[in-house]
PAZAPA-4460 file (N, C-alpha, C; in steps of 0.05 Angstrom, whole numbers, plus 32768, in hexadecimal, padded with zeros to 4 digits):
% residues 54
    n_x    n_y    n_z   ca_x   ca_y   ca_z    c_x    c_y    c_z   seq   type   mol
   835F   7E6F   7C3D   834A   7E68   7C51   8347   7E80   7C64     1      X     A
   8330   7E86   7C6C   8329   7E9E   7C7F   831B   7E92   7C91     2      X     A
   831E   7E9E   7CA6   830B   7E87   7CBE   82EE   7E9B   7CB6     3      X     A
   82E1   7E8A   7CC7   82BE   7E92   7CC2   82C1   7E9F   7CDF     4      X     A
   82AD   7EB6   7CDD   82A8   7ECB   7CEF   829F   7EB9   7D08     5      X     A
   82A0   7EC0   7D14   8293   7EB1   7D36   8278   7ECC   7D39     6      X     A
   8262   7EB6   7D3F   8249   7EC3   7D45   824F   7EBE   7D5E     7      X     A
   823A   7ED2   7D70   8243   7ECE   7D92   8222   7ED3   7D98     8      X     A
   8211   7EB8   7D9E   81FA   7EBD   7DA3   81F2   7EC0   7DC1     9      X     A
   8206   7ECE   7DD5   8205   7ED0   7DED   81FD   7EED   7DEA    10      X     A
   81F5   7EFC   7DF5   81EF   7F18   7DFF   81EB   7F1C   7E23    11      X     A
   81FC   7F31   7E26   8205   7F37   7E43   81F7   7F53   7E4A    12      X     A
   81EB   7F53   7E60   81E2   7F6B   7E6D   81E6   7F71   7E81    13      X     A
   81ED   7F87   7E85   8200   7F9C   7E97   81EC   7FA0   7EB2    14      X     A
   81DE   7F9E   7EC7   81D3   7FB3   7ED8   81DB   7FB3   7EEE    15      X     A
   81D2   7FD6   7EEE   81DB   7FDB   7F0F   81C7   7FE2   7F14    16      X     A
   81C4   7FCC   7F31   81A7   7FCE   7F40   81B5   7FDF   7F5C    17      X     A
   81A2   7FF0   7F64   81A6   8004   7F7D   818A   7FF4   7F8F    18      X     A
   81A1   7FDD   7FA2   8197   7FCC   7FB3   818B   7FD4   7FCC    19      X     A
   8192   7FF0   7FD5   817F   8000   7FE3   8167   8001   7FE2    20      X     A
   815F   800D   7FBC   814C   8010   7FB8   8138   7FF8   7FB6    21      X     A
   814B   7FE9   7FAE   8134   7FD1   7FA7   812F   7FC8   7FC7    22      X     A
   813D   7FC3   7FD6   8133   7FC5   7FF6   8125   7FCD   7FFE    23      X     A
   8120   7FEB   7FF4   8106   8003   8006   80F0   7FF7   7FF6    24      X     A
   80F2   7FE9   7FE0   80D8   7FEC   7FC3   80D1   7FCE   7FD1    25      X     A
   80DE   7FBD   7FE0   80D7   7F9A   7FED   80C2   7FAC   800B    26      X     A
   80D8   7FB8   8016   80C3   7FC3   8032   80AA   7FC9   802E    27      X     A
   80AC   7FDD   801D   808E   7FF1   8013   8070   7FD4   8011    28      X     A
   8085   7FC9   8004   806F   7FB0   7FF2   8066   7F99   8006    29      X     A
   807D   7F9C   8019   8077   7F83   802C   806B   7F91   803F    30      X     A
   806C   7FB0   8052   8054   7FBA   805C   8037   7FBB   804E    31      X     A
   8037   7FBF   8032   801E   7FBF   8029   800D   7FA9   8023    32      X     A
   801A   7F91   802C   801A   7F78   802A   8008   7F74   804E    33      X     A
   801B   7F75   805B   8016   7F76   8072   7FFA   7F89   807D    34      X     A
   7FF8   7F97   8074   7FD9   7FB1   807A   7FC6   7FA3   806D    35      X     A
   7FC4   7F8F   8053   7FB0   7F86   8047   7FA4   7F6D   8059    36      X     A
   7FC3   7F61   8068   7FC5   7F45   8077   7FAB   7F4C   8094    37      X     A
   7FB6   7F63   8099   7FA8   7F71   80B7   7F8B   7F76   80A8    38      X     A
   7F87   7F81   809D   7F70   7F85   8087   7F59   7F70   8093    39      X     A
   7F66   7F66   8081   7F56   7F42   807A   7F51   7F33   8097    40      X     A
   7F62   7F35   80A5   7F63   7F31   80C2   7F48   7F38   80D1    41      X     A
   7F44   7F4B   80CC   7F40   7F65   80E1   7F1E   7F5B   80D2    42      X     A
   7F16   7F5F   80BE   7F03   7F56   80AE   7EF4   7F3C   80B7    43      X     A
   7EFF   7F26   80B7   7EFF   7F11   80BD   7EF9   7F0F   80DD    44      X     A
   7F00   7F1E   80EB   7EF8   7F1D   810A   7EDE   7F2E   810C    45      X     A
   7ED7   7F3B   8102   7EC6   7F4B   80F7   7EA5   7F3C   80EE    46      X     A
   7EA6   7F23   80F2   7E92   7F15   80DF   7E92   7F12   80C3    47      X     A
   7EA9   7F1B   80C2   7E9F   7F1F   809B   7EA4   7EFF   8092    48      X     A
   7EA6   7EF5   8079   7EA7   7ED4   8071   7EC2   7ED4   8066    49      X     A
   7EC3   7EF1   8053   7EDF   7EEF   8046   7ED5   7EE9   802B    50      X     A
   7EC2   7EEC   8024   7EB9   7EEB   8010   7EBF   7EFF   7FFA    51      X     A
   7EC5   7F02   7FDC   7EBF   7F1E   7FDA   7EA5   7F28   7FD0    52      X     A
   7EA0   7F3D   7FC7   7E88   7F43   7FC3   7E8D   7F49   7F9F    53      X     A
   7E81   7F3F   7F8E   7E85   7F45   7F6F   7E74   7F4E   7F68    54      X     A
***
C-alpha cells in the first residue's frame, strides 16, 4: 500500500506592502478628492444647477 499524494488546493501569497507609500498614494487621492469637493462647491454658489453639460 502507498499512501495517495496529498493535493494542497490552498495557495499563499507573500507581500510586502511599503505602508508609507500607500499612505502618500491615500493623501494625494484624498486631496484630489477634496479640490473636486471645493470645485463643485464653489460652482454651485456660483448659480450653476450642478447639472452636467453632455
Amino acid at each position: 500500500m502507498h499512501k495517495k499524494q496529498e493535493i494542497h488546493n490552498k495557495a499563499y501569497i507573500w507581500v510586502n506592502i511599503d505602508f508609507d507609500k500607500v499612505k502618500n498614494r491615500i493623501n494625494v487621492v484624498t486631496s484630489k478628492i477634496e479640490q473636486v469637493i471645493q470645485k463643485y462647491q464653489f460652482s454651485s454658489k456660483a448659480g450653476d444647477s450642478g447639472k452636467r453639460n453632455n
